[in-house]
C-alpha positions in Angstrom: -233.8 -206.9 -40.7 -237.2 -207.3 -39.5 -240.5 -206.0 -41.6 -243.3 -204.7 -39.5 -247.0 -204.7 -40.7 -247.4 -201.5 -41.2 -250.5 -199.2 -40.1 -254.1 -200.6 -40.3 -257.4 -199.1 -41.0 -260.3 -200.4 -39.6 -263.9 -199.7 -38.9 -265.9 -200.8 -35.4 -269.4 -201.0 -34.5 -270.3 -202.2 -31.3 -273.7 -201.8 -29.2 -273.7 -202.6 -25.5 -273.5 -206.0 -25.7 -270.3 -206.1 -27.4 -268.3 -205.8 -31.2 -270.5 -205.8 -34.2 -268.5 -206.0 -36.5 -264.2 -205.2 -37.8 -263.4 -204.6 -41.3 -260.2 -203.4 -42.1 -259.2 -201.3 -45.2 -257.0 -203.0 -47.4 -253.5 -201.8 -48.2 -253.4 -199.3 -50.7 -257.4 -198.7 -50.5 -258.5 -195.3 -50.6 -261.9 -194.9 -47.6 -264.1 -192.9 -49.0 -268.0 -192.6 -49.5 -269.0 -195.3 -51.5 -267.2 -197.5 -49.1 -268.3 -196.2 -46.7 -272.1 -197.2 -47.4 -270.9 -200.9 -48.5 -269.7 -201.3 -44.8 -272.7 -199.9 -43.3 -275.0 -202.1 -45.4 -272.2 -204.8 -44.6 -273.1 -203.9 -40.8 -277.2 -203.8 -41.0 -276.7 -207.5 -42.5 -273.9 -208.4 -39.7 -276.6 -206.8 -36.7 -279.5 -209.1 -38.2 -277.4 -212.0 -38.1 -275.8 -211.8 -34.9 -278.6 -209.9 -33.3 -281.2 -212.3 -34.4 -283.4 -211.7 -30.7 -283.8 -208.4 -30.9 -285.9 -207.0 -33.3 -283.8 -204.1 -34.5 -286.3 -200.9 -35.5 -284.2 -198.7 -38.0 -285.4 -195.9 -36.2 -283.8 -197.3 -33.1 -280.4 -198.1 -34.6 -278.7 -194.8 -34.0 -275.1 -194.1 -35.7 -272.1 -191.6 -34.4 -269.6 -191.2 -37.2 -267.1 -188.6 -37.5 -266.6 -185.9 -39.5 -264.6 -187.2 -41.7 -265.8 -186.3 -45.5 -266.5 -190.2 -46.1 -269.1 -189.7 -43.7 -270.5 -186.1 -43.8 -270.9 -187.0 -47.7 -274.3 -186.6 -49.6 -274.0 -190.0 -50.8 -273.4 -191.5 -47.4 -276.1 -189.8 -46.0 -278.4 -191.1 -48.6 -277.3 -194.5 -48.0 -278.3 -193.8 -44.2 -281.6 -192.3 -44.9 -282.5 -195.4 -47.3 -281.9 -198.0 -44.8 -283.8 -195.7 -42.3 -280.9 -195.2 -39.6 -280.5 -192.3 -37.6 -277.3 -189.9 -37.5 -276.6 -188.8 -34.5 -274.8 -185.3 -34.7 -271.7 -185.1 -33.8 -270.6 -182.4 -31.3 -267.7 -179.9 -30.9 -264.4 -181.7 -29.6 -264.4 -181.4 -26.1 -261.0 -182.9 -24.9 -262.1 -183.7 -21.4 -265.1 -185.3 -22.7 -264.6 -187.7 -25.7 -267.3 -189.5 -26.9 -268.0 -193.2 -26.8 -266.4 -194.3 -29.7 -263.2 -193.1 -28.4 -263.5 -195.7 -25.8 -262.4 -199.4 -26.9 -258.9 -197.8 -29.0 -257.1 -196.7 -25.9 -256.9 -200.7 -24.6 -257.0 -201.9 -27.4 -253.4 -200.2 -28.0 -252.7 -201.0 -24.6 -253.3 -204.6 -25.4 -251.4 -204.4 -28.5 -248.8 -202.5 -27.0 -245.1 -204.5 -27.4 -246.3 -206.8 -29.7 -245.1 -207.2 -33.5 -246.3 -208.2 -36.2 -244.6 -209.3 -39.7 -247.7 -209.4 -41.8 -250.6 -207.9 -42.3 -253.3 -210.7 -41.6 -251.3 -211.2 -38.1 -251.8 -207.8 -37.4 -255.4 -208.2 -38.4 -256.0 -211.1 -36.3 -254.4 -209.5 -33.3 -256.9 -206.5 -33.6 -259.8 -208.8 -33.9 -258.2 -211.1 -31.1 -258.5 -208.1 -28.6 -262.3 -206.8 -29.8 -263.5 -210.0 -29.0 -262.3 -209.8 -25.5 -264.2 -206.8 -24.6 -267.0 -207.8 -23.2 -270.1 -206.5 -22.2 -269.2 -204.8 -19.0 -266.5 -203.2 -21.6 -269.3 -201.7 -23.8 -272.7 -201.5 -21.7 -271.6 -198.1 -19.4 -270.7 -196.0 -22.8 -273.2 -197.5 -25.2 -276.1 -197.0 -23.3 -275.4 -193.5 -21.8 -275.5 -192.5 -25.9 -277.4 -195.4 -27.0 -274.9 -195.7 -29.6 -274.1 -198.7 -32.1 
């Protein structure tokens, strides 16, 4: 009998020149607000290190999140407000017209598609494996139409 990974959480931030950053939930974690804020500071440290040339303005940076309660919570937007990001509302699903951060999951199951994975770490290595294929020409028409990171 063969075991299979199981599902995986993860969390993406890219800007038009490609990922940010991947961090994955672990098993058994519950997401919620305070997490939420540790990966976002986890990201503003992430986009000074790998970002280094461009001098990053906070009031530039803009954010699309979901509206998922993690999210949409007080705490999270505090956290937001304190390192001087700005939230970008997020409008009414619209089917024929999902937003960009929509974009990178439907090839990255394509890419994924057929392949196993016994353990968790492989499946986490496989996910990270694809994201750092995309490439700019991936990201640049969808991040730049909603200057989104």
């Amino acid at each position: 009998m063969q075991t299979a990974a199981g599902n995986i959480m993860t969390s993406v931030f890219w800007d038009s020149e490609g990922t940010l950053s991947e961090e994955f939930l672990e098993s058994g974690a519950t997401f919620n607000c305070e997490r939420n804020v540790q990966t976002l500071m986890k990201l503003k440290h992430r986009v000074r290190r790998v970002r280094p040339d461009k001098k990053i303005h906070p009031v530039l940076l803009l954010l699309l999140q979901d509206k998922a309660r993690p999210h949409t919570s007080l705490h999270t937007g505090e956290g937001i407000e304190i390192m001087g990001w700005s939230l970008l509302p997020h409008g009414p699903f619209i089917p024929d017209i999902a937003p960009s951060n929509f974009h990178p999951f439907g090839s990255l199951k394509e890419a994924l598609r057929g392949r196993r994975f016994a353990k968790y770490d492989e499946l986490k290595h496989g996910v990270r494996e694809e994201f750092r294929r995309f490439r700019e020409e991936f990201y640049a028409p969808h991040a730049k139409a909603e200057k989104v990171c």
